[in-house]
Structures are given as structure tokens and as C-alpha cells.
PDB file of N, CA, C and O in Angstrom:
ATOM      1  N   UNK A   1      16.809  -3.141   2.078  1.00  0.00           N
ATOM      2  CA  UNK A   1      16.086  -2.467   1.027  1.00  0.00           C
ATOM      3  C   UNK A   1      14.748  -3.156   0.773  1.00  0.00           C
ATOM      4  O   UNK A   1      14.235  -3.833   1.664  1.00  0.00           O
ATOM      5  N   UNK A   2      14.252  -3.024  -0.250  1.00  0.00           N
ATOM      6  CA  UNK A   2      12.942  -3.640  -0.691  1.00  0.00           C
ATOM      7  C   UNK A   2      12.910  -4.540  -1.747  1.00  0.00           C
ATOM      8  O   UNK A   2      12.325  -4.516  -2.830  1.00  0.00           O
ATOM      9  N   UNK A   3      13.732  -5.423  -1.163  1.00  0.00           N
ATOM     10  CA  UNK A   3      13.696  -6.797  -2.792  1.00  0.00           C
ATOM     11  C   UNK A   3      12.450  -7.131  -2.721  1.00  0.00           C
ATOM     12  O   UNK A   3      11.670  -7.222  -1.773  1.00  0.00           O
ATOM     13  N   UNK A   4      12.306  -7.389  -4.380  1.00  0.00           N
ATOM     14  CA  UNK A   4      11.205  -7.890  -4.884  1.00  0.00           C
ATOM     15  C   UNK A   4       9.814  -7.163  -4.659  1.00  0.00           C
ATOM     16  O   UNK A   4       8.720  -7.561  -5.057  1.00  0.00           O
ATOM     17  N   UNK A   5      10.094  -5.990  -3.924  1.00  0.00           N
ATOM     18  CA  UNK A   5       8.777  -5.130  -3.996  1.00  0.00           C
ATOM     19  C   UNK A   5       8.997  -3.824  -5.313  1.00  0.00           C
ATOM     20  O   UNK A   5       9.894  -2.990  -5.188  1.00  0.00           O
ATOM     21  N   UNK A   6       8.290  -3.820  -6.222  1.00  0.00           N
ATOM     22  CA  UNK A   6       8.294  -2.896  -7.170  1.00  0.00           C
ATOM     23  C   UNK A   6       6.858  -1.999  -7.150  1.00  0.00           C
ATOM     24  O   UNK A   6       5.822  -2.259  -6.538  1.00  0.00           O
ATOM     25  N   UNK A   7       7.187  -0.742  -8.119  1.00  0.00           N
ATOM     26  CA  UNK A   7       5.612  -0.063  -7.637  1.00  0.00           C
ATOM     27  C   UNK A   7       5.052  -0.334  -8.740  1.00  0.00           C
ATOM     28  O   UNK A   7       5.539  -0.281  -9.869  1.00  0.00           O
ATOM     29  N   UNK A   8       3.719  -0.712  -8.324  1.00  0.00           N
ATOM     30  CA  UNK A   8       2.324  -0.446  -9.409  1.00  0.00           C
ATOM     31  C   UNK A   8       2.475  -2.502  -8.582  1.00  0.00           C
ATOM     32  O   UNK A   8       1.632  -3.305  -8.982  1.00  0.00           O
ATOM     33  N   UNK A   9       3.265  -2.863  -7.824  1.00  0.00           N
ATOM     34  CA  UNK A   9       2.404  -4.218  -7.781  1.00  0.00           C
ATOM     35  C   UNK A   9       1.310  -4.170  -6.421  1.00  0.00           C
ATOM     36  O   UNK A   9       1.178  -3.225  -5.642  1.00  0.00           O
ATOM     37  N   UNK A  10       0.582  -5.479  -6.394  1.00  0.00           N
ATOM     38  CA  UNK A  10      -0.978  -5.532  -5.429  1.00  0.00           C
ATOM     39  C   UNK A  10       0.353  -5.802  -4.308  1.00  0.00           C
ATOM     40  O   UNK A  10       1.564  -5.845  -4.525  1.00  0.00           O
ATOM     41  N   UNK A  11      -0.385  -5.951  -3.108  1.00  0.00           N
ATOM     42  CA  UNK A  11       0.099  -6.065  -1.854  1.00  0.00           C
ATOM     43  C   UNK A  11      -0.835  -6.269  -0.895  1.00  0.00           C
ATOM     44  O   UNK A  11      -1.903  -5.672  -1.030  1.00  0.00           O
ATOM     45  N   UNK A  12      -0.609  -7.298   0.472  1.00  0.00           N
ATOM     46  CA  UNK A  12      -1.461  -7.631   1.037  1.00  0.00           C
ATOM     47  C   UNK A  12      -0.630  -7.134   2.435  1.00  0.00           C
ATOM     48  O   UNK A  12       0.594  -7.188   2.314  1.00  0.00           O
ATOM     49  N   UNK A  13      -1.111  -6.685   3.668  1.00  0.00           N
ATOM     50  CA  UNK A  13      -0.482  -5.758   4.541  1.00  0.00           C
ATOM     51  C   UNK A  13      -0.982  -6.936   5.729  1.00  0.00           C
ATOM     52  O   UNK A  13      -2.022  -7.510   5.407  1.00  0.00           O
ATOM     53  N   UNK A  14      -0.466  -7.308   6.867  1.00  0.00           N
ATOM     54  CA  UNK A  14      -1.095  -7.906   8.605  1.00  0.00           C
ATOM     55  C   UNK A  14      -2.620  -7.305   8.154  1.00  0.00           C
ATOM     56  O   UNK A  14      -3.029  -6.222   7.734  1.00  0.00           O
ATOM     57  N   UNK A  15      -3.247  -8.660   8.487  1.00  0.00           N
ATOM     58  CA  UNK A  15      -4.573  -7.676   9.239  1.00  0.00           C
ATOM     59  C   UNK A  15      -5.538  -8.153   7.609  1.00  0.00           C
ATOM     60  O   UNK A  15      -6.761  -8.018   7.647  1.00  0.00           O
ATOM     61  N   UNK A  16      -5.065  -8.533   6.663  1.00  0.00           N
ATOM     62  CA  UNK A  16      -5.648  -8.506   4.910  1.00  0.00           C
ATOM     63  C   UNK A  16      -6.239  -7.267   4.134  1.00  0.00           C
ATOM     64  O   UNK A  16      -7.041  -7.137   3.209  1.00  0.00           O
ATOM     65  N   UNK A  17      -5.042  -5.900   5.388  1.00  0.00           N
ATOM     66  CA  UNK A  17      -5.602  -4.579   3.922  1.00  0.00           C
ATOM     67  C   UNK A  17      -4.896  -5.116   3.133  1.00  0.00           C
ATOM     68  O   UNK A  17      -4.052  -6.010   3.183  1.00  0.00           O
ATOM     69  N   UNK A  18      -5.565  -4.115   1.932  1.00  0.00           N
ATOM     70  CA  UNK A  18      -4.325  -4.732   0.746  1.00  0.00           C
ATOM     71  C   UNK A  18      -4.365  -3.021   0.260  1.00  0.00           C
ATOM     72  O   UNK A  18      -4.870  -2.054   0.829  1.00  0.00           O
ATOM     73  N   UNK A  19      -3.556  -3.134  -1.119  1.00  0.00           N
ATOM     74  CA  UNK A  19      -3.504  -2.396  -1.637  1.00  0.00           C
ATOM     75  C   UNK A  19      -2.593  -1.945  -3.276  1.00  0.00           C
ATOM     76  O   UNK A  19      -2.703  -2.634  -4.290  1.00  0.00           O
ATOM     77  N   UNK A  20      -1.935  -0.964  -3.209  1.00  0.00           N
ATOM     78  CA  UNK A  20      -0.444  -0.932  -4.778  1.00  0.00           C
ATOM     79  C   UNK A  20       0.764  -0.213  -3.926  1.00  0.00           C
ATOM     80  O   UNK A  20       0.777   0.675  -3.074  1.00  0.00           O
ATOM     81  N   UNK A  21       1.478  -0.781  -4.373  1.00  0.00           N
ATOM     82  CA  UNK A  21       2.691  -0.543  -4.046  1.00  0.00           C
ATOM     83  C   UNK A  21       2.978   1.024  -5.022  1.00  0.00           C
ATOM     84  O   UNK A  21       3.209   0.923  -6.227  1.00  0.00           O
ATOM     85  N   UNK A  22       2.933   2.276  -4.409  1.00  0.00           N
ATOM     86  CA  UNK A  22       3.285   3.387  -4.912  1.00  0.00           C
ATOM     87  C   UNK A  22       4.527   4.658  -4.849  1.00  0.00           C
ATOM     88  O   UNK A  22       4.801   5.773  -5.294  1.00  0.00           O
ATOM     89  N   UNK A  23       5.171   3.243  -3.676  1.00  0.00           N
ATOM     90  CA  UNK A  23       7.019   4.358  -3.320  1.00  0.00           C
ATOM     91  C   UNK A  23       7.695   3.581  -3.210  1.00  0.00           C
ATOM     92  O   UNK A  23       7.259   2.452  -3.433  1.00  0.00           O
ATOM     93  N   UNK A  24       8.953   3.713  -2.858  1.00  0.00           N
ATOM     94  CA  UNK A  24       9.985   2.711  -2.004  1.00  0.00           C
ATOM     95  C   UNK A  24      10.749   3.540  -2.157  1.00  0.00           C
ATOM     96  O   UNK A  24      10.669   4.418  -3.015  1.00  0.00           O
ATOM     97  N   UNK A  25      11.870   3.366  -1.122  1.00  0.00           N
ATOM     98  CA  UNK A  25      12.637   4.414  -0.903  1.00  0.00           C
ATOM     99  C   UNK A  25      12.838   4.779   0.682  1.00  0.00           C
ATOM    100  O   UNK A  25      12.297   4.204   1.626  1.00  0.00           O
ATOM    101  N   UNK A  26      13.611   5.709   0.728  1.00  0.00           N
ATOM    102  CA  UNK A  26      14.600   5.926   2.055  1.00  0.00           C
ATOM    103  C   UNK A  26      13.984   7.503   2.488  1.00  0.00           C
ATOM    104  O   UNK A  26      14.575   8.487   2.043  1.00  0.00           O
ATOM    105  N   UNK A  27      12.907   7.661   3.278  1.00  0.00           N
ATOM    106  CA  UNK A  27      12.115   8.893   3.568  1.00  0.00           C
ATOM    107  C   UNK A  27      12.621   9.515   4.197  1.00  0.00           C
ATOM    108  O   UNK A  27      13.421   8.775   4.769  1.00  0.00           O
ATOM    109  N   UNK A  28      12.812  11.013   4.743  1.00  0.00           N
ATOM    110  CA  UNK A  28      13.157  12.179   5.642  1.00  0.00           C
ATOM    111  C   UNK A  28      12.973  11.489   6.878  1.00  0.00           C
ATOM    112  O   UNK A  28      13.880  11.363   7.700  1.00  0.00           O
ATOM    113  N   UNK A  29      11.389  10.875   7.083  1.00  0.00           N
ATOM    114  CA  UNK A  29      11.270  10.790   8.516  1.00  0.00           C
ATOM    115  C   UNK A  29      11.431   9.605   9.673  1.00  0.00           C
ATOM    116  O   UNK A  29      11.190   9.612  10.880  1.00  0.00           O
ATOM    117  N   UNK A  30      11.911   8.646   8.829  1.00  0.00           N
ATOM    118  CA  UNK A  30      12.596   7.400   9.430  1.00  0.00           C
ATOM    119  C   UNK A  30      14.052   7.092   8.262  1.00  0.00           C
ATOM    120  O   UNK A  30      14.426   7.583   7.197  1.00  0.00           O
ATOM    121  N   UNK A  31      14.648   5.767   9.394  1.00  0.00           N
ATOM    122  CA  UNK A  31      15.816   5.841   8.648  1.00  0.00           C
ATOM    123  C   UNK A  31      15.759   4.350   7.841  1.00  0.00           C
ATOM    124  O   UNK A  31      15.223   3.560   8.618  1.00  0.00           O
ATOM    125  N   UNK A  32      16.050   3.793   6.799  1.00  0.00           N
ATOM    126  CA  UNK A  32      16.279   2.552   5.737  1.00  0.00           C
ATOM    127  C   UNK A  32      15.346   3.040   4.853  1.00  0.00           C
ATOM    128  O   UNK A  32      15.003   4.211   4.692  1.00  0.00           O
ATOM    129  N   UNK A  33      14.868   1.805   4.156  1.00  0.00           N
ATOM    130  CA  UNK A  33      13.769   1.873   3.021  1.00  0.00           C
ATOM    131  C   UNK A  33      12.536   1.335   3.416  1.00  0.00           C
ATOM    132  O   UNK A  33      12.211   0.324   4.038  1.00  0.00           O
ATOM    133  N   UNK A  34      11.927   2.280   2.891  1.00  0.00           N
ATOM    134  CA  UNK A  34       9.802   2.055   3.201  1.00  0.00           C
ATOM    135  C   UNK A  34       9.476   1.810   1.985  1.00  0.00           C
ATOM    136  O   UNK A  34      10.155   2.062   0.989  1.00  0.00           O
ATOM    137  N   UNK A  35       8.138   1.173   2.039  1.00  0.00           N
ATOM    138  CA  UNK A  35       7.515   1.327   1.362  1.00  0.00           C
ATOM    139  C   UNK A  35       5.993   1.635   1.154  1.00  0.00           C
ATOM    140  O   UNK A  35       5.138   0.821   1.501  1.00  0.00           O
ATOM    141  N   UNK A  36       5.562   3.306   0.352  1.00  0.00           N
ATOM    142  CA  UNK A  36       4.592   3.724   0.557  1.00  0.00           C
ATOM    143  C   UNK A  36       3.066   2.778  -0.787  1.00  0.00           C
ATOM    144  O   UNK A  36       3.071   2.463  -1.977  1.00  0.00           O
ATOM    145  N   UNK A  37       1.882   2.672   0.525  1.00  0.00           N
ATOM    146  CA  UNK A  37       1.104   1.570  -0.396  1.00  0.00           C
ATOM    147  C   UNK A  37      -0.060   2.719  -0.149  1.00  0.00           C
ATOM    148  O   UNK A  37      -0.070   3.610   0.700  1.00  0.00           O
ATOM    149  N   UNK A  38      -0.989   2.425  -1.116  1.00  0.00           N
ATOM    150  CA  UNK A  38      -1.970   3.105  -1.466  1.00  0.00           C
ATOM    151  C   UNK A  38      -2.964   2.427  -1.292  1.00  0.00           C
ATOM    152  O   UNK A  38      -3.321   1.801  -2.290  1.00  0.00           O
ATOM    153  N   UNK A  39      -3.831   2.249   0.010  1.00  0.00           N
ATOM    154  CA  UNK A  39      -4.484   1.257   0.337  1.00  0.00           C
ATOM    155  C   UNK A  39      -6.069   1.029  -0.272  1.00  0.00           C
ATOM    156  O   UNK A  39      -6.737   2.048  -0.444  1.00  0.00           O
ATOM    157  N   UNK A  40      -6.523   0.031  -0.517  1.00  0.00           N
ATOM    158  CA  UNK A  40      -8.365  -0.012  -1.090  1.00  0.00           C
ATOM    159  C   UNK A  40      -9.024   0.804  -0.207  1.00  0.00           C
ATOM    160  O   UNK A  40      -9.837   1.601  -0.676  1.00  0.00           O
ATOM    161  N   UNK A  41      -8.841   0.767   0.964  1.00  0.00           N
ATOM    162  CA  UNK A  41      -9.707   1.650   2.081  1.00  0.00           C
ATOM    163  C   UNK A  41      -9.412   2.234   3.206  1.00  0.00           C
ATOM    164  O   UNK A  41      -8.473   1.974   3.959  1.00  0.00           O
ATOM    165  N   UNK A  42     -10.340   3.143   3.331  1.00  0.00           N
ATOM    166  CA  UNK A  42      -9.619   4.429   4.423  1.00  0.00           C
ATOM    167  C   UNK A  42      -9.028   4.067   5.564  1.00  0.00           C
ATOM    168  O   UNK A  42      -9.412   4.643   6.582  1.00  0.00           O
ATOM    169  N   UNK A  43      -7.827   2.908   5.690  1.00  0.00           N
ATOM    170  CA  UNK A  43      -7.567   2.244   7.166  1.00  0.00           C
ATOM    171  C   UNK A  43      -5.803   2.728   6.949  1.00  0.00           C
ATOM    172  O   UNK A  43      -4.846   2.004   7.221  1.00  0.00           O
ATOM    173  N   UNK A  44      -5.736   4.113   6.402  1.00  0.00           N
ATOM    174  CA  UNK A  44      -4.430   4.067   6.669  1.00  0.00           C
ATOM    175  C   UNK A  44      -3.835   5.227   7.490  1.00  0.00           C
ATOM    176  O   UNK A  44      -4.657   5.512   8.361  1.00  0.00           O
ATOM    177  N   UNK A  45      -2.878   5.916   7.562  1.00  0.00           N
ATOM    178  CA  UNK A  45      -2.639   6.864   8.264  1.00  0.00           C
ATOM    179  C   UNK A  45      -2.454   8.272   7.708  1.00  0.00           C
ATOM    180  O   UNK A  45      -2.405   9.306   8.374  1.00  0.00           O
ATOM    181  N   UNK A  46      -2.349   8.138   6.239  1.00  0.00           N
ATOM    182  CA  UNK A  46      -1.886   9.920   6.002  1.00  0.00           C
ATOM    183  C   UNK A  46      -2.598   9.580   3.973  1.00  0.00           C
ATOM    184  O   UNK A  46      -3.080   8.578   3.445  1.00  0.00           O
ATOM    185  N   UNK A  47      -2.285  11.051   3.422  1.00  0.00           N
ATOM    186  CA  UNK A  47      -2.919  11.016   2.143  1.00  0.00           C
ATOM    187  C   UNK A  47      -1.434  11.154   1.614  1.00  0.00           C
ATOM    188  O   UNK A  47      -1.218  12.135   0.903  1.00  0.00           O
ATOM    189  N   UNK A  48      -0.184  10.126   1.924  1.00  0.00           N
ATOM    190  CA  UNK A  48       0.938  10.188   0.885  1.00  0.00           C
ATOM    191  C   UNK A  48       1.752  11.494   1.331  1.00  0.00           C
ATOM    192  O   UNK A  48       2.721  11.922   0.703  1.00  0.00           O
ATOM    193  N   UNK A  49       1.181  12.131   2.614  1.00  0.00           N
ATOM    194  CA  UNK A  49       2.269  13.370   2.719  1.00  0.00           C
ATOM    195  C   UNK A  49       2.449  12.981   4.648  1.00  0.00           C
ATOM    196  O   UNK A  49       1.633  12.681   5.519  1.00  0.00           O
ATOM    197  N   UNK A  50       3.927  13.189   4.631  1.00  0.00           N
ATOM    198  CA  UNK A  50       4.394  12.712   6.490  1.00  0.00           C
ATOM    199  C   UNK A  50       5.341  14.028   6.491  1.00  0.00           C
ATOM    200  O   UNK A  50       6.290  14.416   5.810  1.00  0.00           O
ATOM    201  N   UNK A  51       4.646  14.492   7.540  1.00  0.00           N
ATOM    202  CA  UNK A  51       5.730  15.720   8.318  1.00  0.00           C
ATOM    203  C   UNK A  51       5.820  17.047   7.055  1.00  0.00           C
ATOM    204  O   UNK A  51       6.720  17.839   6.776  1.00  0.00           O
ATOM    205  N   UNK A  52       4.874  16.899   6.671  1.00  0.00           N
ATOM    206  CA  UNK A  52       4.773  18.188   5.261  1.00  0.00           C
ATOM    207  C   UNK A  52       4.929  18.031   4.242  1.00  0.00           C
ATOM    208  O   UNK A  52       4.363  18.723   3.396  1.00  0.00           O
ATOM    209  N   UNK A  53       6.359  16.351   3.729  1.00  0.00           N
ATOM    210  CA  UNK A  53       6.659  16.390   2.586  1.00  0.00           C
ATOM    211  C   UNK A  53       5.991  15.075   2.077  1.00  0.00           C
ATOM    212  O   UNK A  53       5.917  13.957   2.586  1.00  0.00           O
ATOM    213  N   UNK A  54       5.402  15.730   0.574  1.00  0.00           N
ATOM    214  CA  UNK A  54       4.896  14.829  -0.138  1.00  0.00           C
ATOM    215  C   UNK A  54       5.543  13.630  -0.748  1.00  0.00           C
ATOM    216  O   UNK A  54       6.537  13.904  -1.420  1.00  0.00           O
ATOM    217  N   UNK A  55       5.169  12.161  -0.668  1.00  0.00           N
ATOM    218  CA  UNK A  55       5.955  11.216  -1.227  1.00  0.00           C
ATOM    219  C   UNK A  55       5.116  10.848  -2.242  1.00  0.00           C
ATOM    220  O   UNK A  55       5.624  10.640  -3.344  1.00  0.00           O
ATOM    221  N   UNK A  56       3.760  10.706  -2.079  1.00  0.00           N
ATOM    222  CA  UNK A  56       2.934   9.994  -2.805  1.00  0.00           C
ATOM    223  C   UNK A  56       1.160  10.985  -2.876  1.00  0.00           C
ATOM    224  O   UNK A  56       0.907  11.693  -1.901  1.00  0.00           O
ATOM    225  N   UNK A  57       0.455  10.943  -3.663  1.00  0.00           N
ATOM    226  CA  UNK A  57      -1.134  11.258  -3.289  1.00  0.00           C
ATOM    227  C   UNK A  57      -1.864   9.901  -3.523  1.00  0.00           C
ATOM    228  O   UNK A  57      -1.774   8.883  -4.209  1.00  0.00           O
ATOM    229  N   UNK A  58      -2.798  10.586  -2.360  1.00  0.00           N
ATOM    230  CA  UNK A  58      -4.422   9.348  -2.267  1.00  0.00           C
ATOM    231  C   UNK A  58      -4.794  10.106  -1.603  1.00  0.00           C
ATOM    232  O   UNK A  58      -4.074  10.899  -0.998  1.00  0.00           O
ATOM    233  N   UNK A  59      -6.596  10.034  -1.516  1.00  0.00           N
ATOM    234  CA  UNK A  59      -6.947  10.013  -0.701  1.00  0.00           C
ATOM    235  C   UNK A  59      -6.777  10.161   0.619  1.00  0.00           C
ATOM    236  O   UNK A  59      -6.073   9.225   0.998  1.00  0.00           O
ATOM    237  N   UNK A  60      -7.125  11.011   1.699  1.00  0.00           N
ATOM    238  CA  UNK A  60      -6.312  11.139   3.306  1.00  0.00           C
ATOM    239  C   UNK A  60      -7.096   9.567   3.855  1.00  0.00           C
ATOM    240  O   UNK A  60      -8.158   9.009   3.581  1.00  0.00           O
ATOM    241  N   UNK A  61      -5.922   9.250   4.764  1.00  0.00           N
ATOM    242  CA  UNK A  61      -6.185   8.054   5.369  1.00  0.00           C
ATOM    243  C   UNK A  61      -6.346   6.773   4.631  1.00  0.00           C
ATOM    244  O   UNK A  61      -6.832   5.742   5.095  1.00  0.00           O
ATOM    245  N   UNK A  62      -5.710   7.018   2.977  1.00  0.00           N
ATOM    246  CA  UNK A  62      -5.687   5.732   1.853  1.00  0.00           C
ATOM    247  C   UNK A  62      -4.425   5.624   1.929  1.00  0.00           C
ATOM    248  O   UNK A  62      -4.106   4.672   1.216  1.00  0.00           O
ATOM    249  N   UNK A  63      -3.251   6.226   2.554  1.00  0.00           N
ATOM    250  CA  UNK A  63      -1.843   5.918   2.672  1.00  0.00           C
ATOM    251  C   UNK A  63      -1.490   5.493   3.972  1.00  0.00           C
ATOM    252  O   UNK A  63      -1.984   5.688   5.082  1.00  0.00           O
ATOM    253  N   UNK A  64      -0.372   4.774   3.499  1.00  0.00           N
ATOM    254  CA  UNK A  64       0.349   3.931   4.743  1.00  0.00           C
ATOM    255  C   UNK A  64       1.876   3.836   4.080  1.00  0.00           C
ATOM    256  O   UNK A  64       2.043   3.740   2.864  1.00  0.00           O
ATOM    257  N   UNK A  65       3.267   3.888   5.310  1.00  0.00           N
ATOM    258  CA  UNK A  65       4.203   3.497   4.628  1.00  0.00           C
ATOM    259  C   UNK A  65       4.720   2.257   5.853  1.00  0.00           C
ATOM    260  O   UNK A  65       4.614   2.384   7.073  1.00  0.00           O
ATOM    261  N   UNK A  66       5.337   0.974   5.048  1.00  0.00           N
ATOM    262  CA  UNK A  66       5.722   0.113   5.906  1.00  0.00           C
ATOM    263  C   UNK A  66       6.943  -0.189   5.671  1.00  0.00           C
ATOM    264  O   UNK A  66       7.513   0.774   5.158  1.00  0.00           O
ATOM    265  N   UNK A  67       7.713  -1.213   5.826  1.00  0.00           N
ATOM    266  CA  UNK A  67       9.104  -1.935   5.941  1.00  0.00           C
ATOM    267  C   UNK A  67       8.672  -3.070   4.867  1.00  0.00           C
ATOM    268  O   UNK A  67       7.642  -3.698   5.110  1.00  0.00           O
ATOM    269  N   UNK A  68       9.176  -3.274   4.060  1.00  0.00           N
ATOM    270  CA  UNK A  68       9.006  -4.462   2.966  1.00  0.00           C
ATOM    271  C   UNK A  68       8.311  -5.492   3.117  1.00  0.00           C
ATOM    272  O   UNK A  68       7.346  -5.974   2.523  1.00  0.00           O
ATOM    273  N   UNK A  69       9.313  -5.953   4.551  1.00  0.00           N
ATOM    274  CA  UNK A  69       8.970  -7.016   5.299  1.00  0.00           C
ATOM    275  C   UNK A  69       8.086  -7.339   5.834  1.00  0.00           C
ATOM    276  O   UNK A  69       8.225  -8.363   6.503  1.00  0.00           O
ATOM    277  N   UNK A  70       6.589  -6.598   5.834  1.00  0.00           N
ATOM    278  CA  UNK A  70       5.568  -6.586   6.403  1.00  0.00           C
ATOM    279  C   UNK A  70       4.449  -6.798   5.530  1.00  0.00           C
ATOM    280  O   UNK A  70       3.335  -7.034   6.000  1.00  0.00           O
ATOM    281  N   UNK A  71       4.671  -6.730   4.229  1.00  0.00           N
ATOM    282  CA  UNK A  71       3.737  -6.731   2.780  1.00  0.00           C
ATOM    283  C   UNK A  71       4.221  -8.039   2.232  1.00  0.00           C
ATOM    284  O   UNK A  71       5.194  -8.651   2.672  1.00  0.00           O
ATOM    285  N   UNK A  72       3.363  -8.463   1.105  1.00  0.00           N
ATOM    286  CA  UNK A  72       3.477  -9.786   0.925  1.00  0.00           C
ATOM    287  C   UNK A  72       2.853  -9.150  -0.541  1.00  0.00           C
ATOM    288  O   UNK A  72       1.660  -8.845  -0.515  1.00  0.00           O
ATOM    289  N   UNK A  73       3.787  -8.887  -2.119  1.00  0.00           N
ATOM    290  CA  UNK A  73       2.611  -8.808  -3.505  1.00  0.00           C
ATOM    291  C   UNK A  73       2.774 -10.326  -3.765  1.00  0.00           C
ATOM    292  O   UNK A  73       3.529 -11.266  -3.516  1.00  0.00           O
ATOM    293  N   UNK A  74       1.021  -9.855  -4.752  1.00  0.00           N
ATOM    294  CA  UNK A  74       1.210 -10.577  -5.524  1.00  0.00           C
ATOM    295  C   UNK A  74      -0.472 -10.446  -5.980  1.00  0.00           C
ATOM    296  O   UNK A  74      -1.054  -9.361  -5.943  1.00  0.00           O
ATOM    297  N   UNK A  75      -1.033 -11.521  -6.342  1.00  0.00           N
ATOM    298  CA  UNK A  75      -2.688 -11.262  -6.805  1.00  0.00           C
ATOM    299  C   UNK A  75      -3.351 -10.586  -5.706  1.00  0.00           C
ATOM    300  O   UNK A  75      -4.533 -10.920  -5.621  1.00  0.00           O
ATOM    301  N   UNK A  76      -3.075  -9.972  -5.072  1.00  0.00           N
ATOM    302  CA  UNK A  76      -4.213  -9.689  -4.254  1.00  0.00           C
ATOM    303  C   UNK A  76      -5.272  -8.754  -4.812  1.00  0.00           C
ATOM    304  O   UNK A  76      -5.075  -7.561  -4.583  1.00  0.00           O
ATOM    305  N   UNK A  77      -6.706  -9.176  -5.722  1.00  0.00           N
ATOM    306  CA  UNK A  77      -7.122  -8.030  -6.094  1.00  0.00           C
ATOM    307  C   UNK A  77      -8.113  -7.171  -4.799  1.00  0.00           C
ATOM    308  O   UNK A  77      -8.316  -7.882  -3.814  1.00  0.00           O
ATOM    309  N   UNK A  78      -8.655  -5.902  -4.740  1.00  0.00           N
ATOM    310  CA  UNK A  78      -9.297  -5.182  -3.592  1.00  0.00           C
ATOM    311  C   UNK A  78     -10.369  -6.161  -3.128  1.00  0.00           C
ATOM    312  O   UNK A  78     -10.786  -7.027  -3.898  1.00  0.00           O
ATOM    313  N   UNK A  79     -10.859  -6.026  -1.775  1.00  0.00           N
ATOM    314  CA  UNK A  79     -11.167  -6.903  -0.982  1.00  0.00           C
ATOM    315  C   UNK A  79     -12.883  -6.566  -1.457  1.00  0.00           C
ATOM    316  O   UNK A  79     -13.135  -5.382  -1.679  1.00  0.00           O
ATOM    317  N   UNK A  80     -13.994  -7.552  -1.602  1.00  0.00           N
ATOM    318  CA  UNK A  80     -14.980  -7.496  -1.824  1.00  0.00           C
ATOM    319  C   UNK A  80     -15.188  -6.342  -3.441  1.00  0.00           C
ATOM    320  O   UNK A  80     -15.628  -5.210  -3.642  1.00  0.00           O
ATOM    321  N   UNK A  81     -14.540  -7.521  -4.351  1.00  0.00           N
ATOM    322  CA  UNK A  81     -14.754  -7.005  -5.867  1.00  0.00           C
ATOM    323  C   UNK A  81     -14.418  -8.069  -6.163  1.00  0.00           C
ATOM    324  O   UNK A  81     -13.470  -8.006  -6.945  1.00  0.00           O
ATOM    325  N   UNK A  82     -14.783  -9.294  -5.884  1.00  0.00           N
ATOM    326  CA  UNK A  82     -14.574 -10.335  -6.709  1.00  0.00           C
ATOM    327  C   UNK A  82     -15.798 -11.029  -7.198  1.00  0.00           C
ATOM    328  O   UNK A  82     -16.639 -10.379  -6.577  1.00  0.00           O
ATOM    329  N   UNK A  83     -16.391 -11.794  -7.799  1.00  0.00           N
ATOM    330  CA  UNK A  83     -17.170 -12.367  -8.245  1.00  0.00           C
ATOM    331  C   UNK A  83     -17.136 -13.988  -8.387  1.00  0.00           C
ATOM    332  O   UNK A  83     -16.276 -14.602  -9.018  1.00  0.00           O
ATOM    333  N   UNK A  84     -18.265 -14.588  -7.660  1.00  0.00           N
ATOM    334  CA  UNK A  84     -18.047 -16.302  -8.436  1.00  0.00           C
ATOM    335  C   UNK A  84     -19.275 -16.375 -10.195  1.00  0.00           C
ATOM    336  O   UNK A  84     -20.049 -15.766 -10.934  1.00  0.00           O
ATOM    337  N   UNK A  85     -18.568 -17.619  -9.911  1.00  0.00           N
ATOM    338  CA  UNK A  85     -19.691 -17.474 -11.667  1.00  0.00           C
ATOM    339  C   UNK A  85     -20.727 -17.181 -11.552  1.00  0.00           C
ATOM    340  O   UNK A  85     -21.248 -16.426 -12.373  1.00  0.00           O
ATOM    341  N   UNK A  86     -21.474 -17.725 -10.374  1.00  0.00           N
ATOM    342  CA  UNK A  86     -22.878 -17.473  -9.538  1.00  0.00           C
ATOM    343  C   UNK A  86     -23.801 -16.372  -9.401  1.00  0.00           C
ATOM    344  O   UNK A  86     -25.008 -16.261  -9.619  1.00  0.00           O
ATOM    345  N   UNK A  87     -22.545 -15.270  -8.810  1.00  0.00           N
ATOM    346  CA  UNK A  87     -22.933 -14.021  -8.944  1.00  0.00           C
ATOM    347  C   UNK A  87     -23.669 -13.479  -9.661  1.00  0.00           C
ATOM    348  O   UNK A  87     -23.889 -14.199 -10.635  1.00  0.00           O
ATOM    349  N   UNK A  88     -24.481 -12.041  -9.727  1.00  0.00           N
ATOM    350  CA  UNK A  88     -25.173 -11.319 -10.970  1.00  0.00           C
ATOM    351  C   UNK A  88     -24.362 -10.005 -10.654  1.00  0.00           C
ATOM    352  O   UNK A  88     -23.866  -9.301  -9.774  1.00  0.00           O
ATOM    353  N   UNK A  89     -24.513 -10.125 -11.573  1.00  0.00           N
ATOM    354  CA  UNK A  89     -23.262  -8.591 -12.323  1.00  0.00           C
ATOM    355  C   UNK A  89     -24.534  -7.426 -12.799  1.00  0.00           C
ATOM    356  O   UNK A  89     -24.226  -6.346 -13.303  1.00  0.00           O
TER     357      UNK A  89
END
């Protein structure tokens, strides 16, 4: 299953997409539990709908669904929105 992954948390995916955790659950089109993430940027594969049925909405190509085991939450906020004190805002 998906211990310790809950939805609405950040998530960091192989590779440092990141994104929110927005499903989990046992889908039509594979068999155990996925989990669907709603990624910062267009590097994913579908807009929250696989094989017709809707699990989730975003954006097309802002969804991805993976295996638990492949995501890592926790702070990850979106990639290039951070600021040092330095910065000008």
C-alpha cells in the first residue's frame, strides 16, 4: 500500500520533479496501490485521466501516477520559487 504517503503532502519523484500528492489508491489500469501526484511542471504523462477514467484533474501532462516507493514527501517546496535573503522580491 502507500504508508506514510497521504494527499495534499509535497513529494519529490527520481530525477527532483516534485510535486502534491493528490490520489492513492488501487486504479482500473494496473494492479496494487498508486499514487497519483500533481506535478510543478509539464514533465508528466496524462491530466489525472488513464484509459478514459478520471482519478484526479491538472493540467495535461501535470499528472503522473507512481508506486509509493518511488516518491519521497516531505518539504519539498516547487523547484525555482525559493528565495535567499539576498534576493529582490
Amino acid at each position: 500500500q502507500a504508508d506514510g504517503v497521504e494527499i495534499g503532502s509535497r513529494c519529490r519523484l527520481i530525477g527532483d520533479r516534485r510535486g502534491e500528492v493528490v490520489w492513492i489508491g488501487p486504479p482500473d489500469f494496473a494492479k496494487g496501490w498508486w499514487v497519483g501526484i500533481k506535478l510543478d511542471e509539464p514533465s508528466g504523462k496524462n491530466d489525472g485521466t488513464v484509459k478514459g477514467k478520471r482519478y484526479f484533474t491538472c493540467d495535461d501532462k501535470f499528472g503522473i501516477f507512481v508506486k509509493a516507493e518511488e516518491i519521497e514527501t516531505g518539504d519539498f517546496p516547487p523547484l525555482g520559487l525559493t528565495f535567499d535573503s539576498d534576493d529582490e522580491i
